[in-house]
C-alpha atoms as one frame of an Amber mdcrd trajectory, in Angstrom:
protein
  29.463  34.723 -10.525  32.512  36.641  -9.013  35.933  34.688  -8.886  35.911
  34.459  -4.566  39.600  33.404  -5.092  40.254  36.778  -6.815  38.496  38.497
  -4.039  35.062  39.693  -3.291  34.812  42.098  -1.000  30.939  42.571   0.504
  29.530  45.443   2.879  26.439  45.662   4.681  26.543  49.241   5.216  23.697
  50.756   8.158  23.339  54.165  10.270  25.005  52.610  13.357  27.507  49.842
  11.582  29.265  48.440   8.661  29.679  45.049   8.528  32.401  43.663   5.907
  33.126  40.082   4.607  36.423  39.277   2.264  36.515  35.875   0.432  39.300
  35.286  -1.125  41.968  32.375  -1.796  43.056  32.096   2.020  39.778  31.797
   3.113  37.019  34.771   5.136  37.755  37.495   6.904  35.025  39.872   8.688
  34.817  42.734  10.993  33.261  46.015  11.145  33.517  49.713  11.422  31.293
  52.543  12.258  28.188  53.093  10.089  27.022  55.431   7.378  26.229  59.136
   7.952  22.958  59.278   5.672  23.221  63.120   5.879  25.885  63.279   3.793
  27.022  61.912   0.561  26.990  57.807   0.670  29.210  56.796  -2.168  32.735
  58.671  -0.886  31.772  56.706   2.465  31.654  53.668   0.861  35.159  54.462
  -0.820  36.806  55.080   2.377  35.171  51.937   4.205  36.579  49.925   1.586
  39.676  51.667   1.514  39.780  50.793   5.464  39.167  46.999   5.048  41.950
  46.854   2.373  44.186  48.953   4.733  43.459  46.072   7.757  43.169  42.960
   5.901  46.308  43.471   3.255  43.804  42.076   0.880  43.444  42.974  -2.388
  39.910  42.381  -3.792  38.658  42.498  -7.101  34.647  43.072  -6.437  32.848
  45.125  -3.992  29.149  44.162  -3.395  27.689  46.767  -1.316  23.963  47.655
   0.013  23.856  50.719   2.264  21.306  53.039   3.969  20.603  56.046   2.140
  21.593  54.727  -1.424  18.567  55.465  -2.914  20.149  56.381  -6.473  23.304
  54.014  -6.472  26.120  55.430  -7.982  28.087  52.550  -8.680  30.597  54.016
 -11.362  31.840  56.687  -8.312  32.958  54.251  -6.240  34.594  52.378  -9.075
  36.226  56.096 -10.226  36.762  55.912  -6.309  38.710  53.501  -6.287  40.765
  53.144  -9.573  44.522  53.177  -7.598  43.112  49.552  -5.733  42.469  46.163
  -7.478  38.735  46.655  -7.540  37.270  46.152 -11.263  33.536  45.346 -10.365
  31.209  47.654  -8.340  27.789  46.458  -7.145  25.532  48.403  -5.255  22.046
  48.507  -4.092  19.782  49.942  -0.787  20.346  47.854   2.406  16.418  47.167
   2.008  17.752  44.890  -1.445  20.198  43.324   0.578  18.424  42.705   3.409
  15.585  41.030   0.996  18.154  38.415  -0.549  19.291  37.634   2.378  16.302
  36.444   3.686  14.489  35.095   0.905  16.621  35.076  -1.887  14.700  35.477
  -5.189  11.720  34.056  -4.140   7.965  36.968  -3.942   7.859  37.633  -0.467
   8.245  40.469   2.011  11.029  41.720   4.228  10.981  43.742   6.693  14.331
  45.351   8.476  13.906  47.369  11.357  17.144  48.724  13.032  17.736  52.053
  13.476  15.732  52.829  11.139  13.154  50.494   8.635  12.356  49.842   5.662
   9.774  47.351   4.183  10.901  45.451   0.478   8.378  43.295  -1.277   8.699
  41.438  -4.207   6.041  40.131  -6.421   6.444  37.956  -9.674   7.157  41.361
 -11.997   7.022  44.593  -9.404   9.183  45.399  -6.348   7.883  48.030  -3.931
   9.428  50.089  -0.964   7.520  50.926   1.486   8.517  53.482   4.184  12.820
  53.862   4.925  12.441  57.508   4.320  14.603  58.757   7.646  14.367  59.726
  10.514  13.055  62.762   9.951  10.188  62.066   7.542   9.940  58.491   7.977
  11.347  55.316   9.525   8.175  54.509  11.658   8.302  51.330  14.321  11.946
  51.604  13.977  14.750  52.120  16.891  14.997  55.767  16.462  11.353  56.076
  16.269  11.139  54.065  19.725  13.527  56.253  21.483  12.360  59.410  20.158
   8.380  58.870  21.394  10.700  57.415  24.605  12.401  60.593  25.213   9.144
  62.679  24.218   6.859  60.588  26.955  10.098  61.231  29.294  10.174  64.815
  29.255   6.016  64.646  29.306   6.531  62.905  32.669   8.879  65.393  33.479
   6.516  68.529  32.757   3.645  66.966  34.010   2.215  66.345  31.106   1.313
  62.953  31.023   1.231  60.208  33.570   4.049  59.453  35.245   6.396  57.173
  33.733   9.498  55.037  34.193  10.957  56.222  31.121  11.598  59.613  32.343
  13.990  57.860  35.236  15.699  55.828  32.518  16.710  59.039  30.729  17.734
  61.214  33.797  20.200  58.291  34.692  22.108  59.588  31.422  21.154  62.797
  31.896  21.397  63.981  35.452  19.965  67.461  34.192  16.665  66.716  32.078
  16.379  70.619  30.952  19.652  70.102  29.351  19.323  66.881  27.665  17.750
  68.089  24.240  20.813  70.258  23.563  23.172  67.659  24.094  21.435  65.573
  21.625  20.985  68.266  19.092  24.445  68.570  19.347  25.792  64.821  19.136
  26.853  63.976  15.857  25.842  59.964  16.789  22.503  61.500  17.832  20.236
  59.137  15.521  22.511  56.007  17.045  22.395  57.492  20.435  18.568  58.088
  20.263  17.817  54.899  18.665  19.952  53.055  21.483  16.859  53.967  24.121
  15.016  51.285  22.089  16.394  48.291  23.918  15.805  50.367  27.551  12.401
  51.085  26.923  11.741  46.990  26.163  13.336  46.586  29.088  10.696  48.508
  31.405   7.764  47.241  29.536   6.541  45.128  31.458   6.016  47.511  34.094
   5.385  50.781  32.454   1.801  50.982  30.407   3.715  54.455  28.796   6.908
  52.168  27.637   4.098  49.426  26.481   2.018  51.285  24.278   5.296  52.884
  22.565   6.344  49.319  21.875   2.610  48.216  20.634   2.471  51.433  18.268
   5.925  50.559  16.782   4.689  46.757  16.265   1.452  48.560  14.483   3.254
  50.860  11.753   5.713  47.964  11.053   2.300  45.757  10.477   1.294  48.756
   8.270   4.043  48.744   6.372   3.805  44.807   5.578   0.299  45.273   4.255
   0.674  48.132   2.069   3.868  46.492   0.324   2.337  43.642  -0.166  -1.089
  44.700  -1.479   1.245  47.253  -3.816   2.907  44.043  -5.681  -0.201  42.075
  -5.721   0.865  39.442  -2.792  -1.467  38.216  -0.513  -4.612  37.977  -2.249
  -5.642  34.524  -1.620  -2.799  33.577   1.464  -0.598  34.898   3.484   2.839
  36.430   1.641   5.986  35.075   3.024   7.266  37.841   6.006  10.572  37.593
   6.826  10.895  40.227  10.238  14.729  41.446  10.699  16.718  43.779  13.008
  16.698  44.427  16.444  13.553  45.862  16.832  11.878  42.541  16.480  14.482
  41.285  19.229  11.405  42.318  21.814   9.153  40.117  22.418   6.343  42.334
  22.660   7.179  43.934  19.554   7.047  40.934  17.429   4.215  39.061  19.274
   2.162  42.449  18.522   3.331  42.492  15.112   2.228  39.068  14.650  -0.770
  39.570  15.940  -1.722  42.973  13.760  -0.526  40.805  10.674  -3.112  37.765
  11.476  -6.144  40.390  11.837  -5.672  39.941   7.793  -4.222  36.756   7.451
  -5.625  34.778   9.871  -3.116  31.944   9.080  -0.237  34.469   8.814   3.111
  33.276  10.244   6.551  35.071  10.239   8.996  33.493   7.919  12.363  32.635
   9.146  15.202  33.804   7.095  17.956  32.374   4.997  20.287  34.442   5.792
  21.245  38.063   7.203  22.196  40.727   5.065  25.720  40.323   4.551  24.781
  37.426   3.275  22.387  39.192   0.657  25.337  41.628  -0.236  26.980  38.205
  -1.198  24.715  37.520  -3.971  24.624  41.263  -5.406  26.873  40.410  -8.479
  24.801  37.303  -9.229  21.207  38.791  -8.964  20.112  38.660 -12.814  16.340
  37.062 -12.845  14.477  38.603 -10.175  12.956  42.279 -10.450  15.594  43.385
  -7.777  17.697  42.919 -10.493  16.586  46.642 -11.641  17.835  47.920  -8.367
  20.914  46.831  -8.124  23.386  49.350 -10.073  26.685  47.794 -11.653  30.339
  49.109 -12.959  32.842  47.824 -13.938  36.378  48.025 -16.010
């Protein structure tokens, strides 16, 4: 386990935030900073938001344990090379889906499910990890934030065209954007556009429960999040003869609806099926990065060091 009085410096590094912890001999320190731009490179991001956090904190740590959208194929030895004029000697890195997982359940076979801006779905089983889904938000990413405020913008401009039944949802968008036919180029053109997009997720919860077009968006999300439960558990042999443990994180399940229908989906195959509270956030799971050694995440989790 790292020395936390020589430093350990973890990230929890997402699309719309990065959210830092620093242990070391006077104690924690936390904060964030904007998130990770998945279209580009992830490592030299990572270098410059530590970079940052040693900048504010004077701090001088000697591990980084980092999980991060869009780290798909860690390069933990970059960020070291990154970062060879600082005190870091230990670089830990993994996918925010392997975070995410240990913070919620630690070790133990289960299934996690994070759904923020995007999602991704993480099970483990007693030998085999799967991924399930976390593929952006262009191919991918279904039930998430940005999934909700896309098909939210979509059934707004429908409503605007005619092309659907009338909806509260286009309202909701013209009070941001006074001219609707213009709306799609200022988004095109916004480099927070995925963030800005994914922000309509919270509005359209809001007008749920008076808008059957902002409903069924909401019930759709809550059924490709099910999905995505099932097929990651049946792929690591879970839930055969009961119900896998389900941890559900990230905003998305902050709606009511969303969760109650996920919940709901889940028990059509485990009729005794009930959501799993979790240990811990992901920050947390970033924590325990350096120390994973006996679980299969243990493969995903890419170290350097010097």
């Amino acid at each position: 386990m790292p020395d936390s009085a020589a430093g350990v410096l973890a990230l929890d590094c997402g699309q719309s935030s990065i959210t830092w912890s620093l242990i070391d001999a006077d104690g924690e320190q936390v904060g964030s900073r904007k998130g990770v731009d998945t279209s580009r490179a992830i490592e030299p991001q990572l270098v410059d938001a530590v970079r940052s956090v040693m900048a504010t904190t004077g701090a001088s740590p000697v591990t980084v344990a980092c999980g991060s959208s869009g780290l798909d194929r860690p390069n933990a030895q970059a960020v070291l090379d990154g970062l060879r004029d600082t005190s870091v000697r230990e670089v830990a890195l993994a996918h925010d889906s392997v975070i995410c997982y240990l913070g919620a359940l630690g070790e133990a076979p289960g299934v996690m499910i994070a759904s923020g801006t995007g999602v991704v779905t993480l099970a483990v089983g007693l030998r085999e990890v799967a991924r399930v889904d976390g593929w952006g938000w262009i191919m991918g990413d279904a039930g998430s934030a940005y999934w909700i405020g896309q098909n939210a913008l979509e059934a707004a401009m429908r409503g605007y065209d005619g092309r659907r039944t009338a909806t509260v949802l286009t309202d909701v968008v013209a009070a941001d954007f006074p001219d609707l036919e213009l709306a799609y180029l200022e988004l095109q053109g916004d480099p927070d556009r995925v963030a800005r997009v994914a922000s309509y997720a919270a509005k359209v919860d809001q007008v749920a429960g008076s808008d059957p077009v902002a409903r069924d968006i909401l019930d759709r999300a809550a059924a490709h999040l099910a999905e995505a439960v099932g097929a990651a558990a049946r792929r690591v042999g879970l839930g055969r003869d009961r119900p896998p443990l389900v941890c559900a994180l990230g905003q998305t399940f902050r709606s009511t609806r969303v969760l109650e229908k996920f919940v709901q989906y889940l028990t059509m195959d485990w009729p005794s099926f009930a959501i799993h509270e979790p240990q811990g956030d992901a920050l947390a799971g970033a924590k325990l990065l350096p120390t994973v050694t006996d679980s299969p995440l243990a493969a995903r989790v890419v170290r350097a060091s010097v």
